[in-house]
Structures are given as structure tokens and as C-alpha cells.
MARDO-144288 format. One record per residue (C-alpha): residue number from 1; x, y, z; residue in three letters. Coordinates in Angstrom, 3 decimals. Last residue first. Example, Ala and Ser with C-alpha at 12.3 -4.5 7.8 and 13.67 -1.06 7.14 Angstrom:
[2; [13.670; -1.060; 7.140]; ser]
[1; [12.300; -4.500; 7.800]; ala]
This chain:
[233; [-70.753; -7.058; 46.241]; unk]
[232; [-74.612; -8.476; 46.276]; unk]
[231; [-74.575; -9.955; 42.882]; unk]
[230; [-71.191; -11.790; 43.993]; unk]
[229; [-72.032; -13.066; 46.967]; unk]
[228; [-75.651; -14.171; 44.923]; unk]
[227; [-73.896; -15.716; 41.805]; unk]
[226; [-72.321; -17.761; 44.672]; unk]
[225; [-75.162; -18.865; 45.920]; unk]
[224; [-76.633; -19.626; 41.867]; unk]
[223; [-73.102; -21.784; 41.813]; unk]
[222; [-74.937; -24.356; 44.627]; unk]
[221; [-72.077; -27.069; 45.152]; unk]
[220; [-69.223; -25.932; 43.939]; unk]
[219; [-66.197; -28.053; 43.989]; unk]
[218; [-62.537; -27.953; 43.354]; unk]
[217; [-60.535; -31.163; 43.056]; unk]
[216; [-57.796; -33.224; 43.953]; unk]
[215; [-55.852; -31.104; 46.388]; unk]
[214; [-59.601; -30.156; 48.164]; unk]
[213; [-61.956; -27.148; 47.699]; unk]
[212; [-65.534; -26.616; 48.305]; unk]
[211; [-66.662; -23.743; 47.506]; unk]
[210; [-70.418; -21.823; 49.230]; unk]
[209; [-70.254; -24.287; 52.264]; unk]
[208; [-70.156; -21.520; 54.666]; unk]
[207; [-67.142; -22.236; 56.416]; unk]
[206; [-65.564; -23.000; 52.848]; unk]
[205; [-66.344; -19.445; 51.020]; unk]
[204; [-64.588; -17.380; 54.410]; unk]
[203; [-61.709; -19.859; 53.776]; unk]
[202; [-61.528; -18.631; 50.404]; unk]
[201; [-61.119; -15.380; 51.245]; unk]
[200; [-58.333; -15.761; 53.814]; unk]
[199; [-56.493; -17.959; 51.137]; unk]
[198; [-56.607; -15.334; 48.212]; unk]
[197; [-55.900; -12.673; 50.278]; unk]
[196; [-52.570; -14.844; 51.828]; unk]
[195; [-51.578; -16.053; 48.155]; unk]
[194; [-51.474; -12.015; 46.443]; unk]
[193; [-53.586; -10.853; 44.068]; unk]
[192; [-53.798; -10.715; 40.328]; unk]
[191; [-56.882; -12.866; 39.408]; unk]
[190; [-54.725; -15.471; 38.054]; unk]
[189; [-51.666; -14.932; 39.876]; unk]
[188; [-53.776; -15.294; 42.890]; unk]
[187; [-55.650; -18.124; 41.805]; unk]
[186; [-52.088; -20.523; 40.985]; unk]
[185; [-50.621; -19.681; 44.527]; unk]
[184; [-54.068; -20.387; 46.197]; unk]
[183; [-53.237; -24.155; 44.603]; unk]
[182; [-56.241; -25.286; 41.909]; unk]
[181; [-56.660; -28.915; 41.721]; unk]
[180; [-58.329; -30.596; 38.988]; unk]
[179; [-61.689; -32.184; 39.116]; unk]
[178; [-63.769; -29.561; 38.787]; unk]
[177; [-66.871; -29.892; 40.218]; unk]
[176; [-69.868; -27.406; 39.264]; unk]
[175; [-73.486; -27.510; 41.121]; unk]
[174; [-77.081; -27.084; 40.147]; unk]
[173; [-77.228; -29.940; 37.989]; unk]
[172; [-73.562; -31.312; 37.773]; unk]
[171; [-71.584; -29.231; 35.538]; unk]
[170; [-67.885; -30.520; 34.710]; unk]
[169; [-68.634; -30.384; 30.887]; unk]
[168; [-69.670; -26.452; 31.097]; unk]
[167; [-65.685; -26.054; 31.691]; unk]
[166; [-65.303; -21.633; 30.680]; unk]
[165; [-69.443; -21.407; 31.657]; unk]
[164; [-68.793; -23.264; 34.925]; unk]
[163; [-65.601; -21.524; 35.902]; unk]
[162; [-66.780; -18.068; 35.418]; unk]
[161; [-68.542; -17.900; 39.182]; unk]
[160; [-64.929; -19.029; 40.203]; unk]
[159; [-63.479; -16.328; 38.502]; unk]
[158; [-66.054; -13.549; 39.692]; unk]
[157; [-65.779; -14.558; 42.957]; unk]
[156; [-62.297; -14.120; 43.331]; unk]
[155; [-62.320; -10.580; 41.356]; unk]
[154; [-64.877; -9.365; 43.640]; unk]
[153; [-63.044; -10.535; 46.962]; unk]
[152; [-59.755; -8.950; 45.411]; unk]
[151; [-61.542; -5.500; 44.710]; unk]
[150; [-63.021; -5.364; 41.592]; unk]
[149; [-62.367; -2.339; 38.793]; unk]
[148; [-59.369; -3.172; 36.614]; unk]
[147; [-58.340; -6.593; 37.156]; unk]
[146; [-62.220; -7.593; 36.666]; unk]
[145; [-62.573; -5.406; 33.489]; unk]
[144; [-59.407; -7.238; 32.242]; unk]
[143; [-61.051; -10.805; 33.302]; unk]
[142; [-63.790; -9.890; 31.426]; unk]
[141; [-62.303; -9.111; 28.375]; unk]
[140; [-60.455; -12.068; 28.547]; unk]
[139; [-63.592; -14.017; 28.287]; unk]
[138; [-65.402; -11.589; 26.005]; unk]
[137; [-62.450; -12.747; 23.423]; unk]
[136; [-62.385; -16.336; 24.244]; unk]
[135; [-66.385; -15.860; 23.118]; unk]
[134; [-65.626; -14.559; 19.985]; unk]
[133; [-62.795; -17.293; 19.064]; unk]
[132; [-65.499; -19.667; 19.680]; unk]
[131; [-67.978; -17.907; 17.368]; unk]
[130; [-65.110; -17.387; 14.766]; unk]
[129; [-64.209; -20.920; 14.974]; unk]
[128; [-68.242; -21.622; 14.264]; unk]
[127; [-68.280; -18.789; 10.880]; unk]
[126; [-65.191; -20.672; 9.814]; unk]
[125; [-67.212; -24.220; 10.207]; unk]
[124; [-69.707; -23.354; 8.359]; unk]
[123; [-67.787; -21.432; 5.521]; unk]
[122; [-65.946; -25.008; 4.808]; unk]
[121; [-63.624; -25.406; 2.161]; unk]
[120; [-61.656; -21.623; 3.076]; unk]
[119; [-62.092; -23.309; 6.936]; unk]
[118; [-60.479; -26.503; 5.602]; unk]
[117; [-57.330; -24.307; 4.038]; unk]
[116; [-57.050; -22.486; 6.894]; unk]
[115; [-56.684; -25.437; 9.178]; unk]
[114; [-54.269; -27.317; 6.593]; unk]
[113; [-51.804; -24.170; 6.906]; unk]
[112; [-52.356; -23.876; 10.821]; unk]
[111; [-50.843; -27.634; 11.338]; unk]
[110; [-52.512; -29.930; 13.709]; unk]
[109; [-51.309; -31.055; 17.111]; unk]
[108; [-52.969; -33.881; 19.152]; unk]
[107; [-53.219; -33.705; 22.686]; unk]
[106; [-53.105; -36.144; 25.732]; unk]
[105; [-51.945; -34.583; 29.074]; unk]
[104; [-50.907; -36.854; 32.098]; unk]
[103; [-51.180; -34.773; 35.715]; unk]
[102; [-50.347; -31.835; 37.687]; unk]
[101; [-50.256; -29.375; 34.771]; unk]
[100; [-49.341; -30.144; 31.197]; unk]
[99; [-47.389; -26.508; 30.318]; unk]
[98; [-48.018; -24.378; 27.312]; unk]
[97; [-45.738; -21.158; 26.970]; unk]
[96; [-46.368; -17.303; 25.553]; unk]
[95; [-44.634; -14.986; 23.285]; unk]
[94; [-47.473; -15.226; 20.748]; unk]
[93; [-45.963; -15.089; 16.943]; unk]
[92; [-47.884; -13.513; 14.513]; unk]
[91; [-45.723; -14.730; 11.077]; unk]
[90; [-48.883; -15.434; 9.241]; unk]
[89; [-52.540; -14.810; 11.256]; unk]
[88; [-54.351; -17.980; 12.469]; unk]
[87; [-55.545; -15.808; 15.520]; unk]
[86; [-55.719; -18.901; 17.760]; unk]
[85; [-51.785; -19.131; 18.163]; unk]
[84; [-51.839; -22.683; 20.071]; unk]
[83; [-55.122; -23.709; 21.879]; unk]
[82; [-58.181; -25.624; 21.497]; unk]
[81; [-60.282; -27.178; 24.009]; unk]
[80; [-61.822; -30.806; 24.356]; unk]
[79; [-60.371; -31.307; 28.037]; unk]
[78; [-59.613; -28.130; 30.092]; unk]
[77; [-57.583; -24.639; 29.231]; unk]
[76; [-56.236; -22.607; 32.652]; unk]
[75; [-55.161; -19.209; 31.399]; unk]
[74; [-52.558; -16.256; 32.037]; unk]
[73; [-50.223; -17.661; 34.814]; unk]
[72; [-46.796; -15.961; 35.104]; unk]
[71; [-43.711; -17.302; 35.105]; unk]
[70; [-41.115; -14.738; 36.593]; unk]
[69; [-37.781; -13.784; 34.624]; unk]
[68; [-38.281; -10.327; 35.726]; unk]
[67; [-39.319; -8.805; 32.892]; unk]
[66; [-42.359; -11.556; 32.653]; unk]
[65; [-42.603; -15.554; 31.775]; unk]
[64; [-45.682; -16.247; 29.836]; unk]
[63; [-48.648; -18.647; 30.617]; unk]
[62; [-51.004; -20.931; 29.313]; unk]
[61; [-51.836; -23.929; 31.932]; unk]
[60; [-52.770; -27.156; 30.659]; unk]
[59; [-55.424; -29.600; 31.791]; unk]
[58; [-55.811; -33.091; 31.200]; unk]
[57; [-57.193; -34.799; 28.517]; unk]
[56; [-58.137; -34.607; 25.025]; unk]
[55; [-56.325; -31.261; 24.350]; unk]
[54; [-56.596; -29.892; 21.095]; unk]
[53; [-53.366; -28.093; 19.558]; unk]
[52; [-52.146; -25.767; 17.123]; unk]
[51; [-49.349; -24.959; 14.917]; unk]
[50; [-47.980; -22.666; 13.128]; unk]
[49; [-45.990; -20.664; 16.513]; unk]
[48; [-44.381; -24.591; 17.219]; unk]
[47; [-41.955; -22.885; 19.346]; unk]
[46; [-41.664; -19.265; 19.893]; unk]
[45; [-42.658; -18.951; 23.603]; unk]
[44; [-42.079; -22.602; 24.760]; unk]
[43; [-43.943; -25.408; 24.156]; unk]
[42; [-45.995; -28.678; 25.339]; unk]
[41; [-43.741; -28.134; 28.998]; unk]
[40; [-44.113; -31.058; 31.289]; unk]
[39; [-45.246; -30.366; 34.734]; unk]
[38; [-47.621; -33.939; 34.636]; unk]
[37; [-46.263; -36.046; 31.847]; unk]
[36; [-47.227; -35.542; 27.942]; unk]
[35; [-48.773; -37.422; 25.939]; unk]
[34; [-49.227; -36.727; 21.787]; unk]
[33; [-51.299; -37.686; 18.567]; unk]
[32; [-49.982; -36.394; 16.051]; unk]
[31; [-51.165; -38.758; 12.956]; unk]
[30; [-54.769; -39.306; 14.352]; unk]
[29; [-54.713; -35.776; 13.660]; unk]
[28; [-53.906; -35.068; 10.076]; unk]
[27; [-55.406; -31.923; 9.353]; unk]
[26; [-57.247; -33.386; 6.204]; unk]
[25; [-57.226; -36.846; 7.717]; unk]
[24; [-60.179; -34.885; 9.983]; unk]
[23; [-61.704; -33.189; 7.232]; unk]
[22; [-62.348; -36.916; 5.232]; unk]
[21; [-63.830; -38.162; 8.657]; unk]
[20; [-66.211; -35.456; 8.716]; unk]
[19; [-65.791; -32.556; 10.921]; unk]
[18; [-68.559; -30.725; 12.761]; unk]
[17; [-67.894; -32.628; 15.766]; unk]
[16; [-64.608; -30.449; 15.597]; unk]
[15; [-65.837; -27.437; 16.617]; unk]
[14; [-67.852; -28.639; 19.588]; unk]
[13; [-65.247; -30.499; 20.672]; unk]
[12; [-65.966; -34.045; 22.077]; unk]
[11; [-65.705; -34.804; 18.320]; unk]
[10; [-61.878; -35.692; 19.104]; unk]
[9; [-62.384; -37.824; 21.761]; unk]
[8; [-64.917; -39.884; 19.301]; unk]
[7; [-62.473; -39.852; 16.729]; unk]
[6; [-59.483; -41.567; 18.823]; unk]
[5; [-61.891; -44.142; 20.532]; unk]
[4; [-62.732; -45.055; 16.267]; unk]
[3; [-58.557; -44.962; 15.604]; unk]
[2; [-58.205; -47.883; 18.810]; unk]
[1; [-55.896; -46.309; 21.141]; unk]
């Protein structure tokens, strides 16, 4: 890919369109520029703990594998997102996993070291990160107070009513479409419930048009009527 294609998928982030071409050879990411194939792990928990990563393309699923020796899903992250251990603190490491999901992921990688040195050169950009780091932080809070206090109808709608804020780039006026597929498995360990509630509620959604949901993609058509399920409890 052609280094000017390369820059523009980069600036697709909101963080790093703030970058000029001197910050970007900085962190060195034309240099690691990476594919993966669908199902492909990025990393495993320990692995690559000062580094992290923007996604181009592709989705990948953050996860962690429990007591049992279970995988279990934490986050979905879409195209122009960063991930990798966020906090930038020394010698945290985040027992956690990165895994392309069902198909081709492009990323570059980028070194926390020369990240913390471009935020000390640029105060803009650290008060931005912190912004973004801010909202990831309300996410998950959000998701906790869902765990903790909706029933399994509540805590469906609530993640699909999230969707458009967490991917704003797959908005289409009044509607959302994903398009990535997301199995009943994969929203029941998200939302902590079990396939069969997950699939008996969603089929409720698709008689009356409210999601739309396919193996290729998921899709919304009105998200202010499903704001409304969810406003009404």
C-alpha cells in the first residue's frame, strides 16, 4: 500500500489526525504495519504488554481466558480504534488476549516508550488520549452497571442501543449497520447471559423490525425505537 493510502487510514482516528507526518515516523507506523487472518490471535495475555495497536480494518475481539480455562469475551474494537495496554503505566501488564475475528485484520503496532514521549511533546494531544481514555472508562462503567442491575432484556437492549455511539462510523441517518456478524454465543458472553435468552429476545426485536440481524451483518434500522424499548423497560 502506497505510504500516502497508509496515512490517510491512519488519520481515520480521531487521535491520530492530530499527528503530523514528523509525529507519525516518530512512532514508527508505516514501519509495523501488520495482517492478520480471520481467528488469528494478535497476542496473548503477556505478550507485546509495551506495545499498542490501531486497527485499520477488521474487527478484533478483546478477551481473557477464566479459572476454568474458558475464553471469555470482554470487548468488540472496530476500524480506526486503539488498543493494547491503554493505561501507558510501566510494568502494568493486562492479562488479556487480542483475536482478528471472522475476517482479515490490518493493524499497525507502535511502541508505548515513543507514545509517551510524543504526548510529553504534545500537551494537545495528551489532554485528547485522555478524553478517549475517559470515555472507554464510562463505557465499561456502563456495562458494569448493566451486569449489575438489568434483567437480560435490559442488558440486550442496552448493548445494542450502545453500538452506535461505540462505531459512530457505521451510522446511516437514523439507522446503524454494522457490518460484522455478531453470533448469539458472542452477545451472551458479552452481556452475561446465556445463548437461548439471548436468541428468544432477539427474535422478539426481528418480528417487529426493531434489529435486523444476518451472518454478515447486524442492522438497525430506527435506533430512536429501540431507545424507546429500552426507555420504557
Amino acid at each position: 500500500m502506497p505510504i500516502d493510502d497508509q496515512l490517510l487510514l491512519i488519520r481515520s482516528n480521531g487521535l491520530f489526525a492530530m499527528l503530523s507526518d514528523e509525529d507519525i515516523e516518530s512512532l514508527q507506523l508505516i514501519h509495523h504495519f501488520k495482517e492478520t487472518e480471520p481467528n488469528d490471535y494478535i497476542y496473548f495475555e503477556h505478550q507485546y504488554q509495551q506495545c499498542l495497536f490501531f486497527l485499520k480494518e477488521g474487527f478484533v475481539e478483546i478477551g481473557y481466558v477464566d479459572g476454568a480455562g474458558n475464553a471469555q469475551l470482554k470487548e468488540l474494537i472496530g476500524p480506526g480504534d486503539v488498543f493494547g495496554n491503554l493505561t501507558l503505566l510501566p510494568g502494568s501488564r493486562p492479562a488479556e488476549y487480542a483475536r482478528a475475528r471472522q475476517s482479515r485484520v490490518s493493524l499497525c503496532m507502535f511502541r508505548q516508550h515513543d507514545f509517551r514521549q510524543l504526548l510529553a511533546r504534545r500537551p494537545d494531544l495528551a489532554l485528547h488520549y485522555n478524553a478517549q481514555l475517559g470515555l472507554k472508562l464510562t463505557r465499561f462503567e456502563g456495562k458494569l452497571m448493566n451486569l449489575l442491575h438489568r434483567d437480560v432484556r435490559q442488558r440486550l437492549l442496552h448493548f445494542l442501543a450502545d453500538l452506535p455511539s461505540q462505531f459512530p462510523q457505521f451510522c446511516q441517518g437514523a439507522g446503524f449497520l454494522l457490518p460484522h456478524h455478531l453470533p448469539h454465543e458472542d452477545l451472551a458472553r458479552l452481556i452475561g447471559s446465556s445463548r437461548q435468552s439471548v436468541s428468544e429476545i432477539l427474535a422478539v426485536l426481528k418480528r417487529s423490525g426493531v434489529v435486523l440481524a444476518s451472518r454478515q451483518q447486524l442492522h438497525i434500522p430506527d435506533v430512536s425505537a429501540l431507545q424507546k424499548l429500552l426507555d420504557v423497560g
